[in-house]
N, C-alpha and C positions, 0 to 999 in steps of 0.2 A: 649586416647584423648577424649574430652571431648566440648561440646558449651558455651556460656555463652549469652544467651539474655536479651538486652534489651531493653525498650522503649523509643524513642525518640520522644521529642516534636518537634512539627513541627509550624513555626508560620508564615503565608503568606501573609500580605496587603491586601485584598480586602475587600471591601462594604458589609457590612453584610443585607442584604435585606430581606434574609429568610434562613430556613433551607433547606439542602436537599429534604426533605420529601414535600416542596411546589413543587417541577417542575410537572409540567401536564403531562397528558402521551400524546404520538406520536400523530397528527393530525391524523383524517382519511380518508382512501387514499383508492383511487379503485385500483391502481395495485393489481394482485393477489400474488405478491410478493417483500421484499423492505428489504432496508440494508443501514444504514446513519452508517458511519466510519469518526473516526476522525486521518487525515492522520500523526500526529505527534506520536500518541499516540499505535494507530492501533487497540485503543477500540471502542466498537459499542455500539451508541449512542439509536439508532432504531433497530425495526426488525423484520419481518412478512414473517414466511416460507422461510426464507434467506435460507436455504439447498434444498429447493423444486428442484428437478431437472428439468430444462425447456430450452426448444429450445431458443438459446440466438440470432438468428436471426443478424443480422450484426455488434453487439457487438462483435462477431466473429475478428472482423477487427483489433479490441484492441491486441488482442493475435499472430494476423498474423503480425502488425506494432512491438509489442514486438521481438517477433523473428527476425524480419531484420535489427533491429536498435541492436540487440544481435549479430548478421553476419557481420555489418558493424565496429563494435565497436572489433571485434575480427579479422579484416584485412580478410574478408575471403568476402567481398561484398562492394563497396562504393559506396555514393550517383550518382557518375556522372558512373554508370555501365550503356552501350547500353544493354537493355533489348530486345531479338527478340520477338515479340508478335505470338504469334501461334493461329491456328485456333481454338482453344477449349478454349484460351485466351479472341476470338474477340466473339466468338460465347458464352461467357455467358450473357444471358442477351438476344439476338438479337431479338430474338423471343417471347419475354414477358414484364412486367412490370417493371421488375427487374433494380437496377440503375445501371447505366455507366458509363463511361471514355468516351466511345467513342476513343478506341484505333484502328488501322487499322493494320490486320492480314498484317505478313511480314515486317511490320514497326520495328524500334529500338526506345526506351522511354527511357531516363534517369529515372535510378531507384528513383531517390528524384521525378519526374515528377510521376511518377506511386503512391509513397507512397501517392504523395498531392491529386492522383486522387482516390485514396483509402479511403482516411481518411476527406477529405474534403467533396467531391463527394458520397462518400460509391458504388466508380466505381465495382463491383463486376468483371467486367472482370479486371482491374488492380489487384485486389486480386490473381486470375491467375494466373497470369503475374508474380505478385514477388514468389509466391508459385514455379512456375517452375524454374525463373531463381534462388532460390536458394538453391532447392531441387531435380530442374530434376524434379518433377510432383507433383502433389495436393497431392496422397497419401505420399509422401516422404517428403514433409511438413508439412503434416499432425502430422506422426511420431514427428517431431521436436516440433511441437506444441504442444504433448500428454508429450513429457520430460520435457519440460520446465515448464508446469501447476503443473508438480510434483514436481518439484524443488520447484516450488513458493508455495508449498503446498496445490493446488485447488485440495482436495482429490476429489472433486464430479462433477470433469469434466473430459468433452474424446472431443476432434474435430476429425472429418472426414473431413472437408473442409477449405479453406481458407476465405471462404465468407461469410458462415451462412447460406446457403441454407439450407433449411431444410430435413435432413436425420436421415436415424435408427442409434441410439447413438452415437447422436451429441448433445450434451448438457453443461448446465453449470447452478449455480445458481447464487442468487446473493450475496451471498458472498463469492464466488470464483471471478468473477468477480470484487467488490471491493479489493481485495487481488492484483489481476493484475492491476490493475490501480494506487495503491501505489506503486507497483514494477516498472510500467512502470515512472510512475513522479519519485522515488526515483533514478532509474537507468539509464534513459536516458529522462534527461528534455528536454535538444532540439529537440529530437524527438517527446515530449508531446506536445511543443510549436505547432507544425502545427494543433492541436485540436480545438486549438482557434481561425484559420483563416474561418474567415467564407463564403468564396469564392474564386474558382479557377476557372482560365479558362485553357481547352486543343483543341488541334485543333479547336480554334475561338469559343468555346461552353462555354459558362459561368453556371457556378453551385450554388449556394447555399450550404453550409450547414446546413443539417436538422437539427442542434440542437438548437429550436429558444430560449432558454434562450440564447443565447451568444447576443442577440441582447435585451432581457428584465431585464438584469440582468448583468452590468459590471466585478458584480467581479467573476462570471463564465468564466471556460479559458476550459471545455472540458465535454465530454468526447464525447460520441458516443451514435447514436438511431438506433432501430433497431425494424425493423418489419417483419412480415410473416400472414398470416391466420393462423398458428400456437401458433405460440409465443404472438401475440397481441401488441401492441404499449412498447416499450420497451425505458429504459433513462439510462445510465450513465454518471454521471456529477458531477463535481467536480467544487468549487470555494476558493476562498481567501478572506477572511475579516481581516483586522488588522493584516497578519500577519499569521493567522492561515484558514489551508487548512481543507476541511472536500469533503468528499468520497458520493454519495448516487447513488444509485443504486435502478431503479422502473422497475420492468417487469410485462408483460400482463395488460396494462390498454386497455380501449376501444376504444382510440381516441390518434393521435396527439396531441392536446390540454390538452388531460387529463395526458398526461404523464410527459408534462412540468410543470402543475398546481401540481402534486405530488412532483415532485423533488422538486421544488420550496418550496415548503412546508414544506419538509423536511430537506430541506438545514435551512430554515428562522428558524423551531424549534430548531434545534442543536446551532444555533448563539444566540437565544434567552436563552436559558435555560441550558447552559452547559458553561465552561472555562476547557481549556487546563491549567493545572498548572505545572510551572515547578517546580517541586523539588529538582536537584542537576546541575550542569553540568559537562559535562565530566571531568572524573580526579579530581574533588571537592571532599573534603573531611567529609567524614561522621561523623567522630569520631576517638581517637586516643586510642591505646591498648598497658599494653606492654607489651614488647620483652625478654626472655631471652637468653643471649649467643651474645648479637649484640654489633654492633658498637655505639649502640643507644639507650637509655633507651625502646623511645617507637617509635611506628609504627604507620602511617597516613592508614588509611583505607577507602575507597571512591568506587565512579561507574563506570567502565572503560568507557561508553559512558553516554551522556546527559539523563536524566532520568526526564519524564514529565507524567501525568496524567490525565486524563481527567471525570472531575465531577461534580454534576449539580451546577446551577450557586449558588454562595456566602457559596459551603461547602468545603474549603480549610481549614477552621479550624477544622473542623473536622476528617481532615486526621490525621491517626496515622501509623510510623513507626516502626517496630519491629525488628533491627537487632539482627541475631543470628552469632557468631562467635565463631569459633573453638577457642579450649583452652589446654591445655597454646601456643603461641606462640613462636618460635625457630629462631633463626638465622642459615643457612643464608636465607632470604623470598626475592624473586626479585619480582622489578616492576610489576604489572598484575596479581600475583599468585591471585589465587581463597583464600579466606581467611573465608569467610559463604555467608550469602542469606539475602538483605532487603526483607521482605515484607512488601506490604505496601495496608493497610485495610481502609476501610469509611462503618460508621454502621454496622461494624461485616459483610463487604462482604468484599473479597479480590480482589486487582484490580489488583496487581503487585505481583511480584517472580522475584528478582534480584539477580543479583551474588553482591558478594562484593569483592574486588580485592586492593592488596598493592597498592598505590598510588606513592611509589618508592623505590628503593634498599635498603634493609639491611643488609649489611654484617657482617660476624661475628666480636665478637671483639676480645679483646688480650686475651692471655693464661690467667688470672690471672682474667679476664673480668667472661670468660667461667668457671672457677671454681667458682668463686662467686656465679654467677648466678645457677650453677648444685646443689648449695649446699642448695639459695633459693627454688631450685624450689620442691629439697627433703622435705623441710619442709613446703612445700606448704605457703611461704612469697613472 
């Protein structure tokens, strides 16, 4: 067996304005660390020591709300659970600066009440609170927290806490971090959605959310900030323009302000200088091959899921596809079979590695089909 590649033109609408080689590089930015992801795509647009490993300070929270919308979503936790508040629940936070819920020890909370005081608030004693009630203690959700980062494949993070407190390796970078935040919008948007509420009140105490782009900036809907003496003014936020979502991620700036002024920045560069292009959609057809032995002369060949890219602005004609398929082709091929690999290049850099998959059944054909065919394919016709 043997491949056959080759190159297809690809021809896409857009405004030819300039070439690739005009987009500017990255604004510059005081975080000491920074990661712009484009959420459709899951390519990265920016990026400044995105692997640095750093105390992720109550971005934490992102990962602890992932897990419980993971427990409720698999019947094993639901929003209207009485949560008992425990004393090391009520006592995070008491005695310092640290933000609150303002939960009262021996009290019951509706577990959606705790998430909102969580994720709204950045309550660190509600962090607690859902850590125990659904792991029986911080270390034990801890544990749940460390499987799941690996699942989502954040090789370069560990939690010890549900809050962000700062401990000995308890880390994350930032782009493990954008990784969970695509996971969390792709897998539980409803539970994304309370990101963008930018106030909760609990026992009569009204809150803010610290993430003041959601008030300078419409089409921002999340994500979380986080800070320590540590870690330093930290942002993850995500917004929507037109349709298309884009990820950034800014740790250790020096200020409040200067954390928002970053993201911002780096969200405005990505919108300005980049398009998501779509190239196929699910189950669309690439190109047709054919078949020997089938019901069918020949065989549709396509991408089992929507297949989009993202690349700087007005270089879609510039994309070039390379499918490589295996050769000769046999009946019987079902639906989905793996059949070769598009990839798909802009100036001799690869951006994509796709499967390529039968787009639907081919059964064999008749006895006299199948000798035909055995006899072309001897002769290599």
């Amino acid at each position: 067996m043997h491949s056959i590649r080759l190159l297809l033109v690809l021809l896409i609408a857009l405004p030819a304005i300039g070439n690739a080689r005009s987009v500017p590089e990255a604004p510059p930015l005081e975080a000491d660390a920074y990661i712009l992801m484009d959420a459709a795509t899951g390519q990265v647009i920016a990026e400044h020591d995105a692997d640095q490993r750093r105390s992720p300070a109550s971005i934490t929270k992102v990962m602890t709300s992932y897990v419980a919308f993971e427990e409720i979503a698999a019947g094993r936790a639901a929003m209207d659970d009485e949560v008992l508040i425990s004393e090391k629940a009520w006592r995070q936070g008491i005695d310092s600066s640290q933000s609150r819920m303002f939960i009262e020890v021996g009290s019951r909370v509706p577990l959606e009440a705790l998430l909102h005081g969580m994720i709204v608030q950045s309550g660190n004693d509600a962090s607690v609170a859902i850590a125990e009630h659904l792991a029986g203690s911080e270390a034990g959700f801890a544990s749940m927290m460390n499987a799941t980062a690996k699942r989502l494949g954040m090789t370069n993070s560990r939690f010890q806490n549900a809050s962000g407190m700062p401990v000995e390796q308890h880390y994350s970078t930032a782009r493990d971090i954008a990784k969970l935040i695509h996971a969390h919008i792709k897998d539980f948007p409803d539970g994304y959605a309370i990101y963008s509420e930018k106030e909760f009140t609990y026992n009569e105490i009204r809150q803010f959310n610290r993430n003041r782009l959601l008030w300078r900036d419409d089409t921002v809907d999340g994500v979380k900030t986080g800070y320590t003496s540590e870690s330093g003014y930290c942002l993850a936020s995500s917004a929507v323009r037109d349709g298309r979502r884009l990820i950034s991620v800014v740790l250790g700036t020096p200020s409040p302000s200067q954390r928002t002024q970053d993201s911002l920045a780096l969200l405005n560069y990505g919108y300005r200088f980049f398009d998501t292009v779509t190239l196929f959609g699910a189950g669309e057809e690439v190109q047709k091959r054919p078949i020997y032995g089938g019901a069918q002369p020949e065989i549709a060949i396509g991408v089992a899921e929507a297949l989009s890219v993202t690349v700087p602005r007005d270089a879609a004609d510039a994309i070039k596809l390379d499918a490589e398929i295996r050769s000769p082709l046999r009946a019987p091929i079902a639906a989905g079979e793996r059949l070769g690999t598009l990839t798909v290049t802009l100036d001799d850099e690869t951006l994509l590695v796709e499967p390529l998959v039968a787009t639907g059944d081919v059964p064999e054909g008749g006895i006299f089909k199948r000798l035909f065919d055995a006899v072309r394919l001897r002769l290599g016709v």
